[in-house]
C-alpha positions in Angstrom: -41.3 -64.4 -65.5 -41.4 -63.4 -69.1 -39.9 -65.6 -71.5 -37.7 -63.0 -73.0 -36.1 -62.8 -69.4 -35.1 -66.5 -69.2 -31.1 -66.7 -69.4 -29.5 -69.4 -71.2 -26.9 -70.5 -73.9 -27.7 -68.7 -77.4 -27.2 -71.1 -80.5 -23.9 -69.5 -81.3 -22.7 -69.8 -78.0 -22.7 -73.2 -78.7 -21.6 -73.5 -82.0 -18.2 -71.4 -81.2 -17.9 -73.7 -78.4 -17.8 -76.8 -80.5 -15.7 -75.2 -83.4 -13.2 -74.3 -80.7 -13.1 -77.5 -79.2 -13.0 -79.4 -82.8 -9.7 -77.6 -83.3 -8.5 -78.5 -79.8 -9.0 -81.8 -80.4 -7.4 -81.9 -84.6 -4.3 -80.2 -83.1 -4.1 -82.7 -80.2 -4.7 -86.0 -83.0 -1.4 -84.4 -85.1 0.3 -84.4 -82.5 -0.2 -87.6 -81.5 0.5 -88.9 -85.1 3.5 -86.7 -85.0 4.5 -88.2 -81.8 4.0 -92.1 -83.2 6.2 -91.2 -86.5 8.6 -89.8 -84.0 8.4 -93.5 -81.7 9.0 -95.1 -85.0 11.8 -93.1 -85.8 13.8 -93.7 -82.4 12.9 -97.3 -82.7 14.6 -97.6 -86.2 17.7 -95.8 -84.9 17.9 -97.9 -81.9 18.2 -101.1 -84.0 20.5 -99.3 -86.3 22.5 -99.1 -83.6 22.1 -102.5 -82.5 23.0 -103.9 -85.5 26.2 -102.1 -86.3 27.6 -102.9 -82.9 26.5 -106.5 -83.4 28.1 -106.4 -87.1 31.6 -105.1 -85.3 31.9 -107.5 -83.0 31.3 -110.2 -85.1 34.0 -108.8 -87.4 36.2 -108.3 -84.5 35.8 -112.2 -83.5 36.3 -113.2 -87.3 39.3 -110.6 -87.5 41.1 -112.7 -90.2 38.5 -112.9 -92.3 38.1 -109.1 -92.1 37.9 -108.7 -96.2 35.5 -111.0 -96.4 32.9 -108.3 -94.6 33.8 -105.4 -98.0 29.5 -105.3 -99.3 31.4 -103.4 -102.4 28.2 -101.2 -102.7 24.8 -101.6 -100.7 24.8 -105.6 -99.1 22.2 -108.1 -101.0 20.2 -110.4 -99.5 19.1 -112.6 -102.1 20.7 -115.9 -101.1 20.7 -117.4 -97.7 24.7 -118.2 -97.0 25.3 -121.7 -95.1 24.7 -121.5 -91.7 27.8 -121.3 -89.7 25.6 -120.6 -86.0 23.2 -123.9 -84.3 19.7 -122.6 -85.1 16.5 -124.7 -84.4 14.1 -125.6 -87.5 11.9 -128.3 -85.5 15.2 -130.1 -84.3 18.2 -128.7 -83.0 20.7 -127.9 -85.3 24.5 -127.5 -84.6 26.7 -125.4 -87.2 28.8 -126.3 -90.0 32.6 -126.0 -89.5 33.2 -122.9 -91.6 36.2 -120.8 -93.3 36.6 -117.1 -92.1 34.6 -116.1 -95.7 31.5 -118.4 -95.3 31.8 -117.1 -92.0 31.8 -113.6 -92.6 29.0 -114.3 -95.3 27.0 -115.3 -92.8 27.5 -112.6 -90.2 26.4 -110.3 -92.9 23.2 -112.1 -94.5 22.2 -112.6 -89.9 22.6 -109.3 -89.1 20.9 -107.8 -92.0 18.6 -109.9 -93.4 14.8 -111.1 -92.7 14.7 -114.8 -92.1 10.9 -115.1 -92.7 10.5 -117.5 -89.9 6.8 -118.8 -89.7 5.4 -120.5 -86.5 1.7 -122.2 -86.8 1.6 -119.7 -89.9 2.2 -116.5 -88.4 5.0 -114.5 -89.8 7.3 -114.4 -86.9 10.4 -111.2 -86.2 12.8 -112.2 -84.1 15.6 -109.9 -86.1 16.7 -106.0 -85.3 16.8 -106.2 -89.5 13.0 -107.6 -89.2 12.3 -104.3 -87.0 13.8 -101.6 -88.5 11.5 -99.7 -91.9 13.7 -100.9 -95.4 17.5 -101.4 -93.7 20.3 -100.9 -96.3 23.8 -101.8 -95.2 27.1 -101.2 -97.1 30.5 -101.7 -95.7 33.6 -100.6 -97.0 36.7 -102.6 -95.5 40.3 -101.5 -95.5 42.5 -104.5 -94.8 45.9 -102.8 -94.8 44.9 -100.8 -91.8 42.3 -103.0 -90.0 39.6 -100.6 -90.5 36.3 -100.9 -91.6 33.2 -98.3 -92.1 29.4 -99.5 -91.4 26.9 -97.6 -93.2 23.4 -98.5 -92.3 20.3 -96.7 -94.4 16.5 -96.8 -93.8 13.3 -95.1 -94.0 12.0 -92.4 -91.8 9.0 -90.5 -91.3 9.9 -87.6 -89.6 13.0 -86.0 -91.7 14.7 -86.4 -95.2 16.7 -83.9 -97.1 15.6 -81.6 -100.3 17.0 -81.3 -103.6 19.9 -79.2 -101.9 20.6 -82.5 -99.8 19.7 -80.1 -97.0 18.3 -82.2 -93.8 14.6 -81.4 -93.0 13.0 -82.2 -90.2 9.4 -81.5 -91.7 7.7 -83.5 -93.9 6.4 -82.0 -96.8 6.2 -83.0 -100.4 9.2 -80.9 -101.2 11.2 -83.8 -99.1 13.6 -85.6 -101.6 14.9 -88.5 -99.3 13.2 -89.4 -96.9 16.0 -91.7 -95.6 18.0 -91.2 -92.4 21.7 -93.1 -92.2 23.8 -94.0 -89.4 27.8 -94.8 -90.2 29.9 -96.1 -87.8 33.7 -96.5 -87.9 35.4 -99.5 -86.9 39.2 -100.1 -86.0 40.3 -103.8 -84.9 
């Protein structure tokens, strides 16, 4: 048989095949990435969520310290307040008696502060406020009425809003904000 008879695969046979399965594969790796941003995204809601209702129903049990819970502006967590819970730091600790502010004080600083905790020197979470990418959480209280609102802002990968403050739900580098919040109402 003559060699020019022989049937096979050409060279660009096989180079089409490989460009057209390295953009099969580049298209399946973004969406992967895409999907991960997306995970993150739902997991930093979900403890957004957690946290407000936790930060309600604390307010609702310290009801007559309802003022107390007013951030006036986005809540600060430079200074730990006294502990009004037991916590454990190598012996048990029981809490302090406390007054409905230091109280409310320290539902705030719990719920939406880091604690830093270190075990054997690993940097352990073991907070929804830990969890969740750059939490911001500003409450406004109105006593008169027993009503408070619980605005919690962090960061997001997979939305913001433009110059317009129009929501986007693509990231580009036109993205102003790239910030997603979650408000809940509260009436006690």
């Amino acid at each position: 048989m003559p060699i020019n008879q022989v049937k096979g695969f050409s060279m660009i046979e096989v180079l089409v095949t490989i460009a057209i399965t390295t953009i099969g594969l580049l298209g399946i790796s973004a969406m992967q990435l895409k999907a991960n941003q997306a995970s993150q995204d739902s997991g930093n809601r979900s403890q957004a969520v957690w946290m407000l209702k936790d930060l309600s129903d604390r307010m609702n049990a310290n009801s007559n310290g309802l003022a107390f819970y007013d951030t006036g502006g986005n809540y600060n967590c430079a200074n730990p307040p006294r502990m009004c819970a037991a916590y454990y730091d190598g012996g048990g600790k029981d809490p302090d008696d406390c007054t409905n502010q230091e109280m409310a004080q320290f539902d705030l600083w719990d719920v939406a502060c880091s604690r830093d905790y270190t075990l054997d020197g690993v940097n352990v979470r073991e907070k929804a406020a830990e969890f969740i990418s750059n939490p911001v959480l500003n409450i406004s209280v109105d006593v008169p009425t027993n009503s408070a609102t619980l605005s919690m802002t962090w960061d997001v990968r997979t939305s913001g809003t433009n110059a317009s403050g129009d929501k986007l739900y693509i990231i580009d580098e036109d993205a102003e904000n790239r910030t997603d919040t979650l408000v809940r109402q509260v009436q006690l």
